[in-house]
PDB file of N, CA, C and O in Angstrom:
ATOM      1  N   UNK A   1       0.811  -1.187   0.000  1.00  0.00           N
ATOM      2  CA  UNK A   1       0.000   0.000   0.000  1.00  0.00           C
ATOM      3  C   UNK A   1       0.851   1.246   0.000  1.00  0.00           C
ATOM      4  O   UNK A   1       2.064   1.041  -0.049  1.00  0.00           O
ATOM      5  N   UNK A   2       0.465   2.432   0.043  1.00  0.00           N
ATOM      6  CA  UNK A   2       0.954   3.861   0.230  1.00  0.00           C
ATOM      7  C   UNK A   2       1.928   3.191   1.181  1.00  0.00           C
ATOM      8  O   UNK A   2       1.963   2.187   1.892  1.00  0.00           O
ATOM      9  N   UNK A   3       2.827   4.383   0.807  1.00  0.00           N
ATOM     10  CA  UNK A   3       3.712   4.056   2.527  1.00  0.00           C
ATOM     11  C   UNK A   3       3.536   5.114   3.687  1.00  0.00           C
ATOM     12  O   UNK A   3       4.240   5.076   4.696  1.00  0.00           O
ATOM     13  N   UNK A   4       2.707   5.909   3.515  1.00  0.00           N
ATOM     14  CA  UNK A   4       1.694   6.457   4.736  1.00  0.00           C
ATOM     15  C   UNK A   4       1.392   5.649   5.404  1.00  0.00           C
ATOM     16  O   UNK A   4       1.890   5.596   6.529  1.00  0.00           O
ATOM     17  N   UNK A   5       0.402   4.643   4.954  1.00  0.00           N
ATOM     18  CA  UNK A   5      -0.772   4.128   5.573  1.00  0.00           C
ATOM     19  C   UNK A   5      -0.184   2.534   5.879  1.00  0.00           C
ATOM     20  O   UNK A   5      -0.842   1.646   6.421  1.00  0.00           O
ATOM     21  N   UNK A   6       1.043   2.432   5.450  1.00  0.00           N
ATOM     22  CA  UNK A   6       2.040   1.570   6.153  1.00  0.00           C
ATOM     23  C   UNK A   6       2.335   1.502   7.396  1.00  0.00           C
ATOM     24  O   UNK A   6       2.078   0.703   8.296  1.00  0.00           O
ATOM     25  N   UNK A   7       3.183   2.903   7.278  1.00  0.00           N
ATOM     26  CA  UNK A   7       3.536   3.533   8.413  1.00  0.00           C
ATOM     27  C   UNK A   7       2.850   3.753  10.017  1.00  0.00           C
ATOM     28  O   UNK A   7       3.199   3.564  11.183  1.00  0.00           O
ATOM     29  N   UNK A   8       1.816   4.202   9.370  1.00  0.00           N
ATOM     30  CA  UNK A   8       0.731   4.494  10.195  1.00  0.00           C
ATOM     31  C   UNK A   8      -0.395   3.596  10.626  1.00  0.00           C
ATOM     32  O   UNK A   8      -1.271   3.698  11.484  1.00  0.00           O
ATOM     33  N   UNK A   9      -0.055   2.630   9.687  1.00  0.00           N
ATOM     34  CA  UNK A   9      -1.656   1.214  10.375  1.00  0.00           C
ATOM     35  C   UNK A   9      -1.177  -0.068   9.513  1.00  0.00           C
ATOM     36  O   UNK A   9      -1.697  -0.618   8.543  1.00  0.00           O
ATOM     37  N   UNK A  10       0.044  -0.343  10.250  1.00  0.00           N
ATOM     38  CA  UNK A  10       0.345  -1.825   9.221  1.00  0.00           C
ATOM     39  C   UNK A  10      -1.137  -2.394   9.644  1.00  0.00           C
ATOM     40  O   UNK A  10      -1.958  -2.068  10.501  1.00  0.00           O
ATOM     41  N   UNK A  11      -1.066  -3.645   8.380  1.00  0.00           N
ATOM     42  CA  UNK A  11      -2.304  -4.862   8.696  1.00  0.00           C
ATOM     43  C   UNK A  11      -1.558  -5.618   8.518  1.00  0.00           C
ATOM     44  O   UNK A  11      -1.806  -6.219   9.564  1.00  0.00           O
ATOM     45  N   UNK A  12      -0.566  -6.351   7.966  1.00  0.00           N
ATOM     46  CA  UNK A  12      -0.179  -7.618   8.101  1.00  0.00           C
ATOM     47  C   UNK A  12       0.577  -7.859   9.306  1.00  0.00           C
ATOM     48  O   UNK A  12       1.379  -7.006   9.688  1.00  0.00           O
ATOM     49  N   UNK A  13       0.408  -8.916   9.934  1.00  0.00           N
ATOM     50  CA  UNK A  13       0.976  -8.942  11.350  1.00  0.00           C
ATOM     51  C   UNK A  13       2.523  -9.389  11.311  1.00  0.00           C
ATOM     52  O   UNK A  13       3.192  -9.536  12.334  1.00  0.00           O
ATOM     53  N   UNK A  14       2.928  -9.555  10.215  1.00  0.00           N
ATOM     54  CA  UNK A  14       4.552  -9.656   9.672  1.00  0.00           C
ATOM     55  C   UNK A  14       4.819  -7.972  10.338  1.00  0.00           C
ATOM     56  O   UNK A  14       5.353  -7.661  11.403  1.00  0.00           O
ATOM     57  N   UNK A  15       4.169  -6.997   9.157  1.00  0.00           N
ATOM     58  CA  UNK A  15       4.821  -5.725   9.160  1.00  0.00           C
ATOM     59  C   UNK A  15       4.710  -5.283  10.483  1.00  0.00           C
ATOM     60  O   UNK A  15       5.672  -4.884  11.139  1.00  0.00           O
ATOM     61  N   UNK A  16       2.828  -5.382  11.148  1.00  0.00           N
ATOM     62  CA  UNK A  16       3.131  -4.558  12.516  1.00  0.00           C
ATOM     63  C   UNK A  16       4.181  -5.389  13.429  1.00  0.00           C
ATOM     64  O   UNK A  16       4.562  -4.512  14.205  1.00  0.00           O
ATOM     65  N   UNK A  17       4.847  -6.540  13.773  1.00  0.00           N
ATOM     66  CA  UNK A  17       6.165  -7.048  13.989  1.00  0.00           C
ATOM     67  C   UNK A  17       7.304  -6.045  13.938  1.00  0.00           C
ATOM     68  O   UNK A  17       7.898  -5.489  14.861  1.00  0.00           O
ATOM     69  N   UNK A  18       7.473  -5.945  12.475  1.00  0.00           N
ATOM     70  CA  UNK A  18       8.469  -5.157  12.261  1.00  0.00           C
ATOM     71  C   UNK A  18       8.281  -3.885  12.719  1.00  0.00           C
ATOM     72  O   UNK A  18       9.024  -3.725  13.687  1.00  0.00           O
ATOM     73  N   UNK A  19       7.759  -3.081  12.530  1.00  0.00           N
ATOM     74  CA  UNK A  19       6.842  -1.557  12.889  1.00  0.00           C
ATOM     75  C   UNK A  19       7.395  -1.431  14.167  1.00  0.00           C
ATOM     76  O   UNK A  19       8.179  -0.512  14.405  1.00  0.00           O
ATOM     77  N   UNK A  20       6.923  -2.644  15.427  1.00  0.00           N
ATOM     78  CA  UNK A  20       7.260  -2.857  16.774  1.00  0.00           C
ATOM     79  C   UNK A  20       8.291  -2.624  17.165  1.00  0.00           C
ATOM     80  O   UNK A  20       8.602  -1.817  18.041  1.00  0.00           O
ATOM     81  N   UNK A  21       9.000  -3.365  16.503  1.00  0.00           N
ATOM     82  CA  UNK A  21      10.307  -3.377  16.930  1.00  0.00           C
ATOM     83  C   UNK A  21      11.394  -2.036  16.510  1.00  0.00           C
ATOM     84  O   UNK A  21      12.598  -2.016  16.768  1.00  0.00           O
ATOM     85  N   UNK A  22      10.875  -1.311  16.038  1.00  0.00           N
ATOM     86  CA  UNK A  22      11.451  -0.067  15.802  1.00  0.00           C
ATOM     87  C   UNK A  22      12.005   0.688  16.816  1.00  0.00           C
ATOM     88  O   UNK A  22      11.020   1.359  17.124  1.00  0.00           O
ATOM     89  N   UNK A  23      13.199   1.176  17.806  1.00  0.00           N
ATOM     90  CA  UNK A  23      13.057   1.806  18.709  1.00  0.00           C
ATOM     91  C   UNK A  23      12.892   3.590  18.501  1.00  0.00           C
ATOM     92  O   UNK A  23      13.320   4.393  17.672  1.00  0.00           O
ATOM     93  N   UNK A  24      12.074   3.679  19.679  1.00  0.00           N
ATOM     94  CA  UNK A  24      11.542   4.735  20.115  1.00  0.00           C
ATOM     95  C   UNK A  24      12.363   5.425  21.111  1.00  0.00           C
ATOM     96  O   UNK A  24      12.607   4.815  22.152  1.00  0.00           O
ATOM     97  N   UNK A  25      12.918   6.847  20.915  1.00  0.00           N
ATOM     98  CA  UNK A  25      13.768   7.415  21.661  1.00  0.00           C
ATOM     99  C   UNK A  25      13.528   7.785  22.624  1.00  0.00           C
ATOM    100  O   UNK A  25      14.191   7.653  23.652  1.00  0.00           O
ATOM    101  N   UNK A  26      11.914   8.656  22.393  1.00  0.00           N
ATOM    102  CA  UNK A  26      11.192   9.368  23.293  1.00  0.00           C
ATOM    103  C   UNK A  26      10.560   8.271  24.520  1.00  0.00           C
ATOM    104  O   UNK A  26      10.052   7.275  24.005  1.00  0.00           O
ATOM    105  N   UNK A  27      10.518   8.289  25.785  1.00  0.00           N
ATOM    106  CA  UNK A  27      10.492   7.039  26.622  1.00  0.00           C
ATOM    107  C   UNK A  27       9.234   7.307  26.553  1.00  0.00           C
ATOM    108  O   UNK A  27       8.627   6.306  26.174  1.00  0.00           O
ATOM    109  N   UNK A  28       8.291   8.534  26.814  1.00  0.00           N
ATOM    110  CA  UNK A  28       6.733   8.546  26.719  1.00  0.00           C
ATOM    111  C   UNK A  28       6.220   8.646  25.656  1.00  0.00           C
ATOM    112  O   UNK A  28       5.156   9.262  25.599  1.00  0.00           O
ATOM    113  N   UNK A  29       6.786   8.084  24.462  1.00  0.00           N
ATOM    114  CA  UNK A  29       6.358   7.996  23.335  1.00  0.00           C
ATOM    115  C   UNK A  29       6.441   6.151  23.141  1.00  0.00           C
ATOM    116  O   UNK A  29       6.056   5.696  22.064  1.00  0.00           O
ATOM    117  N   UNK A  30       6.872   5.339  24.052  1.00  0.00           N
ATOM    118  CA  UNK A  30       7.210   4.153  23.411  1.00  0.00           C
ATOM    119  C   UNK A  30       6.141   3.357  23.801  1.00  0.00           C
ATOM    120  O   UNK A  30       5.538   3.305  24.873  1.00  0.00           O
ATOM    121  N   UNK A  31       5.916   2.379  22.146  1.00  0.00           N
ATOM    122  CA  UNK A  31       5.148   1.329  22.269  1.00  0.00           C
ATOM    123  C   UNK A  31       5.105   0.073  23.242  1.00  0.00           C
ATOM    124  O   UNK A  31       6.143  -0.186  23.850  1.00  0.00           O
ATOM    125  N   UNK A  32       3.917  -0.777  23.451  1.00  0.00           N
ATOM    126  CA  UNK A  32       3.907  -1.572  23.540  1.00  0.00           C
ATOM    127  C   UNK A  32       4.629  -2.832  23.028  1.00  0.00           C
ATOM    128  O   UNK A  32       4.388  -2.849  21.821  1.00  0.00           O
ATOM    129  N   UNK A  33       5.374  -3.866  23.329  1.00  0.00           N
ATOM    130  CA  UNK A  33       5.846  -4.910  22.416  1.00  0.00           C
ATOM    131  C   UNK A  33       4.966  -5.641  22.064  1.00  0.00           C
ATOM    132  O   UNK A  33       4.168  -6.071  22.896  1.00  0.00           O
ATOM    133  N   UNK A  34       4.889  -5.937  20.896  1.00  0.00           N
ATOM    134  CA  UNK A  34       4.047  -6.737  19.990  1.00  0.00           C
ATOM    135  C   UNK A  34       4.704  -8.219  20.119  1.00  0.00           C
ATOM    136  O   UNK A  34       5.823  -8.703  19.950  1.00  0.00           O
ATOM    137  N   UNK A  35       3.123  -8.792  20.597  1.00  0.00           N
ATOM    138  CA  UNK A  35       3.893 -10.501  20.334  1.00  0.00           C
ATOM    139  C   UNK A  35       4.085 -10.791  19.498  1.00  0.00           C
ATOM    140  O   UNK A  35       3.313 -10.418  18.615  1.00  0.00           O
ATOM    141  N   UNK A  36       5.467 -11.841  19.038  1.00  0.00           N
ATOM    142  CA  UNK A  36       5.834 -12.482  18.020  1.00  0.00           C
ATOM    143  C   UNK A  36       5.595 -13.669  17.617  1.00  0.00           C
ATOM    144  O   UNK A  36       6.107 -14.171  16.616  1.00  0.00           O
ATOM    145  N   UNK A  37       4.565 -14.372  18.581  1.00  0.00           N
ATOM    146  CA  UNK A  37       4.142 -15.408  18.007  1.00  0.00           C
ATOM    147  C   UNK A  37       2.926 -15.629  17.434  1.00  0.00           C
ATOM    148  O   UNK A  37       2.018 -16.145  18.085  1.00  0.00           O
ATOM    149  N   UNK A  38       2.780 -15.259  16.151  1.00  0.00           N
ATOM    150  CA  UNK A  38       2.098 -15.366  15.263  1.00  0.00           C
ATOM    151  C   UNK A  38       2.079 -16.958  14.686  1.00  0.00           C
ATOM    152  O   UNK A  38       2.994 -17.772  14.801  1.00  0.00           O
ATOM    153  N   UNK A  39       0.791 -17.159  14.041  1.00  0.00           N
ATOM    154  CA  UNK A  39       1.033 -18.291  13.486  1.00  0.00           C
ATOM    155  C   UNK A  39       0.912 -18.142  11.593  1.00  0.00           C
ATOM    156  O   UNK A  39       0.063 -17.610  10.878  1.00  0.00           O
ATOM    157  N   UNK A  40       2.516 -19.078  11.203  1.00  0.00           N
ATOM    158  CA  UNK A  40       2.866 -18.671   9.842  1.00  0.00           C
ATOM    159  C   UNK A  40       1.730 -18.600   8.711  1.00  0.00           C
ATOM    160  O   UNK A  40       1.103 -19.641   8.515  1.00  0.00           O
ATOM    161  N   UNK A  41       1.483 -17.734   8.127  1.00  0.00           N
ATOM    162  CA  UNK A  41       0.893 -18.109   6.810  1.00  0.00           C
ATOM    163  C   UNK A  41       1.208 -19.368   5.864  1.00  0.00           C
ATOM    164  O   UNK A  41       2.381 -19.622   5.590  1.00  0.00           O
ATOM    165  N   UNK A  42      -0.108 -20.356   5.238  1.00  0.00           N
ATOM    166  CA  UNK A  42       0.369 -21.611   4.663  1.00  0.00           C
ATOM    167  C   UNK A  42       0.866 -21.161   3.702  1.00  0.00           C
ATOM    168  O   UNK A  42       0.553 -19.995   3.461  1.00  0.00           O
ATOM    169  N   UNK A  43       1.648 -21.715   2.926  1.00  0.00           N
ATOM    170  CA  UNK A  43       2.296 -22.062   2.202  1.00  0.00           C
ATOM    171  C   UNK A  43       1.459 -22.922   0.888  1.00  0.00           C
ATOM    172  O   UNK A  43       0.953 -24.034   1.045  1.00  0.00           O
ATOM    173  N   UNK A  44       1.441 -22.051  -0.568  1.00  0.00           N
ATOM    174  CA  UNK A  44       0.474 -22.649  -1.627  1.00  0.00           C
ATOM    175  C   UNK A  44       1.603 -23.742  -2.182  1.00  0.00           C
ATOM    176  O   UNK A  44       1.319 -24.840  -2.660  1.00  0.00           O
ATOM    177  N   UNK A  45       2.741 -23.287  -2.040  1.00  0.00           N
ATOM    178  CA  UNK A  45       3.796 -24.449  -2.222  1.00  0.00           C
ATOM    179  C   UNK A  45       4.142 -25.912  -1.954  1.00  0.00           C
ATOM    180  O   UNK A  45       4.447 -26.945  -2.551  1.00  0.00           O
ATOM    181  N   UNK A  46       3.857 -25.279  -0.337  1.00  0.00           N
ATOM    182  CA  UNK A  46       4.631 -26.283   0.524  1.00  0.00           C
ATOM    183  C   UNK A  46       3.308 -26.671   1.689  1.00  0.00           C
ATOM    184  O   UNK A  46       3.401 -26.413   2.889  1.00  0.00           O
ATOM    185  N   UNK A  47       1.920 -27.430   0.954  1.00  0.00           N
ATOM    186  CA  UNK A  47       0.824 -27.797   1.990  1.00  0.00           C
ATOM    187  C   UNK A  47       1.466 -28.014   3.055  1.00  0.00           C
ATOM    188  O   UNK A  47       2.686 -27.976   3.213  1.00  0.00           O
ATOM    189  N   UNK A  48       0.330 -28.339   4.107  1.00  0.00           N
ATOM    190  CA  UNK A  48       0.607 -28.542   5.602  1.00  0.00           C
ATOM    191  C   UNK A  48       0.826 -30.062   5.492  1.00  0.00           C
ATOM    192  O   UNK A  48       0.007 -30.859   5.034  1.00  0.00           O
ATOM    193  N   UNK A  49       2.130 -30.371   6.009  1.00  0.00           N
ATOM    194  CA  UNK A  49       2.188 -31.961   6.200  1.00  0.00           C
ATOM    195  C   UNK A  49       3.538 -32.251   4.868  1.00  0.00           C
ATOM    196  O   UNK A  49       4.056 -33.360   4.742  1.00  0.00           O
ATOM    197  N   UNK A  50       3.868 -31.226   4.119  1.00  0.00           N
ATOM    198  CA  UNK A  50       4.789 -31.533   3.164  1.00  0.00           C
ATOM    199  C   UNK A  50       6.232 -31.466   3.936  1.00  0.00           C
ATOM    200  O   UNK A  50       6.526 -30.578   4.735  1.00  0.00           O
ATOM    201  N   UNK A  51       6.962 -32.403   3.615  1.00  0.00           N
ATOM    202  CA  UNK A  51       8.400 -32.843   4.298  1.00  0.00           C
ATOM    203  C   UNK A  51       9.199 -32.676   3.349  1.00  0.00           C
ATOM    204  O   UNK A  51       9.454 -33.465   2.439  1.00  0.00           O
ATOM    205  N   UNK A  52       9.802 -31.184   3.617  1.00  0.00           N
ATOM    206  CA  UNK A  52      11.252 -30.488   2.613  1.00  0.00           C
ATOM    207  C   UNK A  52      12.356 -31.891   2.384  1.00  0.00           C
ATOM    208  O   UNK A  52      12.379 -32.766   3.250  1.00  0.00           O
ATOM    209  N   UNK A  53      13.153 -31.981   1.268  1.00  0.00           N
ATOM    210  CA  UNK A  53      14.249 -32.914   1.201  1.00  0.00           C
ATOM    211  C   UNK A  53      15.485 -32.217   1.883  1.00  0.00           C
ATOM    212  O   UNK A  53      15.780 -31.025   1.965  1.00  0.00           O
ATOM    213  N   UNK A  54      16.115 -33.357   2.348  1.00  0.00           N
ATOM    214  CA  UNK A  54      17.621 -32.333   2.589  1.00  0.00           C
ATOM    215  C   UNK A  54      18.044 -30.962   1.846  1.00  0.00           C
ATOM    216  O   UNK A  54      17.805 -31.116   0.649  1.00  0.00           O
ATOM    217  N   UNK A  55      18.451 -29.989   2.036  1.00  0.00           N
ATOM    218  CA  UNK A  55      18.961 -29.156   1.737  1.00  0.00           C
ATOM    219  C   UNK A  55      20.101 -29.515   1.310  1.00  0.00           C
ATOM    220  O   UNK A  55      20.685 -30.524   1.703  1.00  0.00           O
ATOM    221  N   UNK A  56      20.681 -28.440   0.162  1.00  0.00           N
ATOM    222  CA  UNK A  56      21.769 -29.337  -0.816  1.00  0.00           C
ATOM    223  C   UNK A  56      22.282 -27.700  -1.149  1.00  0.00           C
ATOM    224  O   UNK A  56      21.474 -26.881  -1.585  1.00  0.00           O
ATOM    225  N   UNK A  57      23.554 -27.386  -0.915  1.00  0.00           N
ATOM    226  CA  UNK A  57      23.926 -26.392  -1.612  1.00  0.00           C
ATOM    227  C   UNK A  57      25.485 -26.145  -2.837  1.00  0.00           C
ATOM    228  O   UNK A  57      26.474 -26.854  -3.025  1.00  0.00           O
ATOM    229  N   UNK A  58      25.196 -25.266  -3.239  1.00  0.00           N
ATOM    230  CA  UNK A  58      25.879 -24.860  -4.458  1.00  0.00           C
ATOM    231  C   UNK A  58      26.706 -23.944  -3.917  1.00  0.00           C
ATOM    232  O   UNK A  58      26.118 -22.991  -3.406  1.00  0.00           O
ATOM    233  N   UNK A  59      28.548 -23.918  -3.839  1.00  0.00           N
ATOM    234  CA  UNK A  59      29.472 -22.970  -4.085  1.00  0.00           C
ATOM    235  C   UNK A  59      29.409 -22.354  -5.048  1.00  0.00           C
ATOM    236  O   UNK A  59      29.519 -23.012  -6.083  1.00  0.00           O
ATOM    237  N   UNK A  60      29.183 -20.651  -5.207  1.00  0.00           N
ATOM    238  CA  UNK A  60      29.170 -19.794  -5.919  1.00  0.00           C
ATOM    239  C   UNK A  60      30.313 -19.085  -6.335  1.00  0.00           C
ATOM    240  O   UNK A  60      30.752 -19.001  -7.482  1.00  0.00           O
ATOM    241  N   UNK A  61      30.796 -18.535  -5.208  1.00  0.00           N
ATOM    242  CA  UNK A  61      32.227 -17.994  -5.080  1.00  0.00           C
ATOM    243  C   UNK A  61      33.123 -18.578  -3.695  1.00  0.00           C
ATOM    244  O   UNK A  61      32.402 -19.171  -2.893  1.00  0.00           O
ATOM    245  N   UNK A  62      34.363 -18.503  -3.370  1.00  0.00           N
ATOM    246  CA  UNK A  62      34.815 -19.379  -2.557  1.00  0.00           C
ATOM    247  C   UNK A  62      33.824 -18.877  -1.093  1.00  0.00           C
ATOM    248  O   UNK A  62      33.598 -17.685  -0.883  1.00  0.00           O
ATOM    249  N   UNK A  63      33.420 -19.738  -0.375  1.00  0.00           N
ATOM    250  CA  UNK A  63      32.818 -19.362   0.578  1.00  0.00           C
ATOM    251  C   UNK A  63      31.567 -19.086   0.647  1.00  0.00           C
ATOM    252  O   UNK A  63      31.039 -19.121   1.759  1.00  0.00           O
ATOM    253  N   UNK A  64      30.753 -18.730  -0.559  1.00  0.00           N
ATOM    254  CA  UNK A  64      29.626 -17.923  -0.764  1.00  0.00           C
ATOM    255  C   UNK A  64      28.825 -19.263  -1.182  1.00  0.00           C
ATOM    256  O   UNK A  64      29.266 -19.899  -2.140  1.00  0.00           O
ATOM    257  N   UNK A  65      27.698 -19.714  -0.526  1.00  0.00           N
ATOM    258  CA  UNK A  65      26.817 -21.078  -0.780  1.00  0.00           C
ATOM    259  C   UNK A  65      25.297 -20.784  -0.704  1.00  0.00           C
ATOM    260  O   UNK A  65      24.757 -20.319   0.300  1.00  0.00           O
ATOM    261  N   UNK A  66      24.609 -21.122  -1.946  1.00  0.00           N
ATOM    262  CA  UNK A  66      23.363 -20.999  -2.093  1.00  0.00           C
ATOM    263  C   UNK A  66      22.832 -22.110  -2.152  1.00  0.00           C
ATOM    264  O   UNK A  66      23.444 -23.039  -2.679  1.00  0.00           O
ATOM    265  N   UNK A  67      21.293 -22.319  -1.513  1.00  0.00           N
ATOM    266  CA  UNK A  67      20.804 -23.452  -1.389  1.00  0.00           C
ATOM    267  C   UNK A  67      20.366 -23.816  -3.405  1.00  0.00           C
ATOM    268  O   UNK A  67      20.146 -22.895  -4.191  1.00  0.00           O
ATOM    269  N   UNK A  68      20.348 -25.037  -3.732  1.00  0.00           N
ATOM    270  CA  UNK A  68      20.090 -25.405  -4.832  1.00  0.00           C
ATOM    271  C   UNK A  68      18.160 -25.394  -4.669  1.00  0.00           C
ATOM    272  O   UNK A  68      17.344 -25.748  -3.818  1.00  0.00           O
ATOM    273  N   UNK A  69      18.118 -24.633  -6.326  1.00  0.00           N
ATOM    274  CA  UNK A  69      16.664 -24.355  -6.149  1.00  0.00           C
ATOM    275  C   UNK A  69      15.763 -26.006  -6.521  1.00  0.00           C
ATOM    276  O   UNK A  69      14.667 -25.995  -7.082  1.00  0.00           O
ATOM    277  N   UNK A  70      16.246 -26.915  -6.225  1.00  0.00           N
ATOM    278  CA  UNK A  70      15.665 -28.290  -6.310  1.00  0.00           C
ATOM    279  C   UNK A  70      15.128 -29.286  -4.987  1.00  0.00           C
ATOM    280  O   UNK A  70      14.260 -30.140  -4.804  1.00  0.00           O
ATOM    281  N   UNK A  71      16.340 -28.533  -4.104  1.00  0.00           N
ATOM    282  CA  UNK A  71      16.310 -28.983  -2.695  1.00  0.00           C
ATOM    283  C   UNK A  71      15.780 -27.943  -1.542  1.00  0.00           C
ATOM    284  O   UNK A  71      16.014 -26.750  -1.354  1.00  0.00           O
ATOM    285  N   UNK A  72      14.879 -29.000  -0.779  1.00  0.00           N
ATOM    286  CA  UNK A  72      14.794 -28.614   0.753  1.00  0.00           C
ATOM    287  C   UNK A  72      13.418 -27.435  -0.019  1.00  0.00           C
ATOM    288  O   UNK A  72      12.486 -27.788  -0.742  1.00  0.00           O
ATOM    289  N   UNK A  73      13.678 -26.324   0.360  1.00  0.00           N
ATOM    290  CA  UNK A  73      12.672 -25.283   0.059  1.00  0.00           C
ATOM    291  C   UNK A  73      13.427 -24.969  -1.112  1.00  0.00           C
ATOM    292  O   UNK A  73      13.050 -24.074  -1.868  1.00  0.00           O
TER     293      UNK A  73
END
């Protein structure tokens, strides 16, 4: 959305998370902490009950390892 109305009234409970955790300098200005335990959004991918394969990764550059887009997630 706008990033006003971001700012000002997340709805996804990801963003107000993030929003939360922002610190506030002013001490009578500071929020409440927002719980973080939310429960995840499903997955159109990965139904409920689907069992990822091992994770398998790919050297890119020395050191630098990306998961292979075949494995795991």
């Amino acid at each position: 959305g706008p990033r006003a109305a971001v700012f000002e009234n997340p709805r996804h409970p990801y963003t107000q998370a993030l929003m939360s955790a922002v610190p506030i300098a002013d001490p009578t200005r500071r929020k409440s902490e927002k719980d973080l335990n939310f429960k995840p959004i499903p997955s159109p991918i990965h139904p409920v009950g689907h069992e990822p394969g091992p994770s398998e990764y790919e050297e890119v550059t020395p050191g630098h390892f990306v998961m292979t887009s075949d494995s795991g997630y």
